[in-house]
N, C-alpha and C positions, 0 to 999 in steps of 0.2 A: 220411580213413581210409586204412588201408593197402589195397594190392591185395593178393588172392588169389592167389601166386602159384601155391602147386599147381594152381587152378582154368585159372588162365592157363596150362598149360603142356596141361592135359586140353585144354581146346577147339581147342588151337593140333594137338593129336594128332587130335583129329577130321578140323579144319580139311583136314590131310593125307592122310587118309582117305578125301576126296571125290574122285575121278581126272576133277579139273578142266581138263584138256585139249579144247580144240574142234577136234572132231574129229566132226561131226555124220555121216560115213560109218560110225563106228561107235557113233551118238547119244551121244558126250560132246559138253558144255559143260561153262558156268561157273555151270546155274542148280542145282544140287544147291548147290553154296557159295555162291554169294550166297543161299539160303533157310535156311542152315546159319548163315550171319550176320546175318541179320534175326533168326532166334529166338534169337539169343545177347542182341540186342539190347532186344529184349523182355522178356528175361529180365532185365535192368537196367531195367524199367520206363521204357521210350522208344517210338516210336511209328514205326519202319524205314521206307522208301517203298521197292518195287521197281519201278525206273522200268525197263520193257523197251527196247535198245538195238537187239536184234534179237530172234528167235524162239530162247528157248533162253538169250537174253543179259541178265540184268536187272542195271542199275548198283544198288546200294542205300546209301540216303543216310538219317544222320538226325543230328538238331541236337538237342544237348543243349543248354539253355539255362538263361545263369548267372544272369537274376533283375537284373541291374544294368547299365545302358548300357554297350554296350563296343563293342570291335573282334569281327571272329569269326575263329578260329583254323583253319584246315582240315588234318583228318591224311586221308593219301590211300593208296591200298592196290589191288593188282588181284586178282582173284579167279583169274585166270587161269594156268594153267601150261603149260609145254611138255612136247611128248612125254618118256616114260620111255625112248623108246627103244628097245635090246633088254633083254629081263627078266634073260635070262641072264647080262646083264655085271654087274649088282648082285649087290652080297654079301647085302642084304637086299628086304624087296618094296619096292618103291618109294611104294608105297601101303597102309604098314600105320603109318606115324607112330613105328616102334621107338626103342627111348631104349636108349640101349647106351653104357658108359662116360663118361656126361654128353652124351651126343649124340644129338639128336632124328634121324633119319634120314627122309629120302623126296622124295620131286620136291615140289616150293613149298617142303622146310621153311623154306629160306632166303629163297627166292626166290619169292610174300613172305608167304608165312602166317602166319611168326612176326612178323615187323614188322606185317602186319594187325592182329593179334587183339593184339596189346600194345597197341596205340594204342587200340582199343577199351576194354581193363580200364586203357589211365592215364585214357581221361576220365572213366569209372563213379568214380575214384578223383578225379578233381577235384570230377565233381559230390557225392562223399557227405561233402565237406568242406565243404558249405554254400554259398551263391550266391558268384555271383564276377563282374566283368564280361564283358561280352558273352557268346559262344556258339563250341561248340567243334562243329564240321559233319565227321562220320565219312563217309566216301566207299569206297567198295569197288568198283572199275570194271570193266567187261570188258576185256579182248582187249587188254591192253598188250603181248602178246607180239606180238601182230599188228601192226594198223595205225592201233592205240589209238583204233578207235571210242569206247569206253567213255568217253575224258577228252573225244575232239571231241562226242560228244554233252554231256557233262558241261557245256559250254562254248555249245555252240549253243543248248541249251535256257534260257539264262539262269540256272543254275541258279550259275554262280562268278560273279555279280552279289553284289557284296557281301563277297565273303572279302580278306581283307587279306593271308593271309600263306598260305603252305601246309608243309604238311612230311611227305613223300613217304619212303616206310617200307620201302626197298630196303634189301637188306644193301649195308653201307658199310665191314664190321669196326670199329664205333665212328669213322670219318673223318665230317666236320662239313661234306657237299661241298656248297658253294655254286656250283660249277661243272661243268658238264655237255657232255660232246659234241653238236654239231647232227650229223644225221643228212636227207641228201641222198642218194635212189636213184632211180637213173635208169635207161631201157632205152635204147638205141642201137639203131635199125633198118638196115639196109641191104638196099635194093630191085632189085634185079639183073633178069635173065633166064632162065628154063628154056630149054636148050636140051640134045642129043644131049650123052653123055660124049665119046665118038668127034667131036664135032665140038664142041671149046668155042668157037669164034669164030665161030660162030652163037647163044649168047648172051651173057648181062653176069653173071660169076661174085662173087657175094659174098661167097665165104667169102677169096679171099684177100685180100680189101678188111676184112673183119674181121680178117683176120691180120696187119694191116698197121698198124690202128688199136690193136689191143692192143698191139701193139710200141711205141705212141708214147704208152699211159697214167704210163710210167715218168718218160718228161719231163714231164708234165704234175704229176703228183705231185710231183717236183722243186721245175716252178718255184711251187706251192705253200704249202713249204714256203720254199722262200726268201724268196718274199713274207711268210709268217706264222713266224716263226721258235717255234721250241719252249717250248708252254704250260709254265707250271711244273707244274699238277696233270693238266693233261690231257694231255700229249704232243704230238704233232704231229699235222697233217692226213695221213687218208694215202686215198687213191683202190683202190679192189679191184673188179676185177671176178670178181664169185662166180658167175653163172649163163651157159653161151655155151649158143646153139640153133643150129644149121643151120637152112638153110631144108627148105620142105616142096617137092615130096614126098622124103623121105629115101628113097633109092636107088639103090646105085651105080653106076650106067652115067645116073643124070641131072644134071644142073649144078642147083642149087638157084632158085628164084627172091629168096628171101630168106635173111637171118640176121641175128641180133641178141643182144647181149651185156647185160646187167644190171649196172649198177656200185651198189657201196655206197658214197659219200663221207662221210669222218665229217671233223667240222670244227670249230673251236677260236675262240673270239668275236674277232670284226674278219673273218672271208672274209664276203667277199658272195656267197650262194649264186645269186643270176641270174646273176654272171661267170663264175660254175665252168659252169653249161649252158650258156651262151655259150660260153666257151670249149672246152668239147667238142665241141659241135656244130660250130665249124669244124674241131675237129681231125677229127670223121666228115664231113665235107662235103668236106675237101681229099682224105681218105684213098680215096674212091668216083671223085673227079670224074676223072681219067686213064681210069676203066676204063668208066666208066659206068654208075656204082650210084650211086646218090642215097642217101646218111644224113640221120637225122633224130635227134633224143631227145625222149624222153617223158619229164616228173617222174611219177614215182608218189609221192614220198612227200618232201615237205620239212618237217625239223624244225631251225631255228636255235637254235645254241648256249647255252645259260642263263648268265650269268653275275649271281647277285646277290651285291651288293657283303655287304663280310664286316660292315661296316658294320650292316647292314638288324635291324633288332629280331629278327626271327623267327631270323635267324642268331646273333645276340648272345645269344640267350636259349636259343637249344638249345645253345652252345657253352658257357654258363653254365652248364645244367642240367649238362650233360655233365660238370664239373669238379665239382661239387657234389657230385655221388651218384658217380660213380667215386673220386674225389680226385687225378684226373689230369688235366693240362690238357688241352684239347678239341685234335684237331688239327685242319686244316683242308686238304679234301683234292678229288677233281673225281670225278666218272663218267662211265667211260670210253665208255659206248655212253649210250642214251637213256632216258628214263624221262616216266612220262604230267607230270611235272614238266614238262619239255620242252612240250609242247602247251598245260597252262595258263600258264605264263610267257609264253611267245611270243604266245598268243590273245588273253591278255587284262593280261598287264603284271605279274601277282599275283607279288610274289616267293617265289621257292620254294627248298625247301633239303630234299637227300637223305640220310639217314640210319636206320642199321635196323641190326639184329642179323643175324649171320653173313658172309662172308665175304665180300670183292668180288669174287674170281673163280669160287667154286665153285657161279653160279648156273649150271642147265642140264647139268650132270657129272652122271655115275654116279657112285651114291652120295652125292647133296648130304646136304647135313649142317648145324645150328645146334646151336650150346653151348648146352644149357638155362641155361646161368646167362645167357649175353648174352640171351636172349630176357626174362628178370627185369630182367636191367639196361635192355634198352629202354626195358620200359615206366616203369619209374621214373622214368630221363630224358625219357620223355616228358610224364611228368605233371609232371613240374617243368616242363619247356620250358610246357607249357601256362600254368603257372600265373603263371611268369616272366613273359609275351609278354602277356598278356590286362592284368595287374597294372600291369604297366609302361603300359601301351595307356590304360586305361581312366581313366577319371575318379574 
């Protein structure tokens, strides 16, 4: 049967509607939209699970089943958004779902509510075309903006036992990205001395041991990229340090006893991420040891590269669909930051492949925006994608 697109475009305005940001100091989350997506769900006569990730946090999962041995297809989706911001820099609310010259308007519409809720109305439209093999597993996760609890529980609870393929519903502007940046951050301590301003060589100052280190991330980035020379779809490796602290206590007449910098490493398949904090760490160990501050690094967060080959069904079959229902060939293209794709590939092997309606860079901006026609076009292509992957799969 066809999808509903009018209907698909109303829930997708809901969808945005809900000011899904976790932000529990002023009691947002993400569970207003994940219950806003369970009853869309049931509304298709399906049976939702809201699995809690945390308090306020629920993943919601359910399996549409095709009635005939198969493979099972996973479409995957975050309920999560990021702040709006300030209100005043929109032209519109950011939280009202307005459609204004074919343009859905507000924070997630891109970024991913409309890629959600389309993967939702193409499986409704696979299942009311009669059994089919295997089963298609709807996922809606928390906090990928964060530090994608949502997919590591998704993963720890055994819950991606079983799924063969995935396909991750970020805006991609129609690119076919089987390749994805790994994302490596890391904090950098240095452990000095307090002592008198008026008397620094009564203690061990680390801020100019930080000043010293930041100076030497430019080489290190270098060599790099020299080692990994430049992806075709991803670009190159690049090292940034985005958060610097002084040590405490901040105030001017004291030497600090600490300070520490935060790096973002985003990286390109082949770095090995233990020789990048390897190799920091001694560039913060040599940068200290003259003055007598001791560096250290902390990982907070490692996410390796995805690369599934273009080869893989679940890619051939959305690149397929894609040529099918647009009539243009599929291109094949990378994501440039990370996505909960990222954590199931790496955790459990599942090849995964990102694509989605609206634009690759204007998730996160004032004024995000989705074409209501690409948000039709998703799901289309998604229901073929499904129907393509399962058909081919299946017995």
């Amino acid at each position: 049967m066809s999808i509903d697109h009018e209907a698909l475009v109303e829930v997708v305005q809901a969808l945005v509607q809900v000011p899904s940001v976790y932000d529990p100091a002023i009691g947002r989350s993400e569970e207003g939209a994940a219950r806003l997506v369970a009853h869309q769900l049931r509304s298709f006569g399906w049976a939702p699970e809201l699995d809690p990730v945390a308090p306020g946090r629920p993943n919601v999962y359910a399996v549409v089943e095709g009635g005939r041995p198969g493979p099972t297809l996973m479409f995957e989706g975050h309920t999560d958004v990021v702040t709006e911001g300030d209100r005043d820099a929109w032209s519109v609310d950011p939280f009202r779902g307005e459609i204004r010259d074919g343009r859905l308007y507000g924070r997630g519409s891109a970024d991913m509510k409309s890629g959600l809720v389309a993967s939702m109305f193409a499986a409704r439209a696979v299942a009311d075309e009669g059994s089919f093999p295997g089963r298609i597993l709807l996922a809606a996760l928390v906090d990928e903006e964060g530090m994608m609890a949502g997919a590591r529980h998704f993963v720890s609870t055994g819950r991606a036992d079983g799924v063969d393929a995935a396909i991750c519903c970020e805006p991609e502007e129609g690119e076919v990205c089987n390749v994805s940046k790994g994302a490596l951050r890391l904090r950098v301590d240095f452990a000095g001395a307090m002592a008198h301003g008026a008397m620094p060589f009564q203690g061990r100052n680390p801020n100019p041991v930080l000043a010293r280190f930041l100076g030497q991330l430019a080489e290190e980035e270098a060599a790099l990229q020299a080692a990994h020379p430049t992806h075709a779809h991803l670009g190159d490796v690049h090292l940034t340090p985005t958060v610097l602290r002084a040590g405490e206590p901040a105030q001017m007449n004291v030497i600090p006893r600490d300070a520490a910098a935060w790096l973002d490493v985003r990286t390109i398949p082949g770095v090995d991420h233990a020789a990048v904090v390897e190799a920091i760490g001694a560039r913060a160990t040599a940068a200290g040891r003259d003055a007598g501050v001791v560096g250290s690094v902390t990982v907070i967060d490692d996410r390796p590269a995805v690369s599934t080959p273009a080869t893989s069904p679940v890619v051939t079959a959305l690149c397929d669909a894609h040529a099918a229902v647009t009539g243009q060939p599929a291109r094949l293209g990378g994501v440039p930051g990370a996505t909960d794709g990222t954590v199931l590939t790496s955790r459990t092997g599942m090849p995964s492949v990102v694509y989605g309606p609206g634009g690759k860079w204007i998730a996160h901006q004032v004024d995000e925006f989705v074409e209501v026609a690409a948000i039709i076009e998703a799901a289309e292509v998604y229901r073929e994608a499904a129907l393509r992957f399962l058909s081919a799969a299946g017995p």
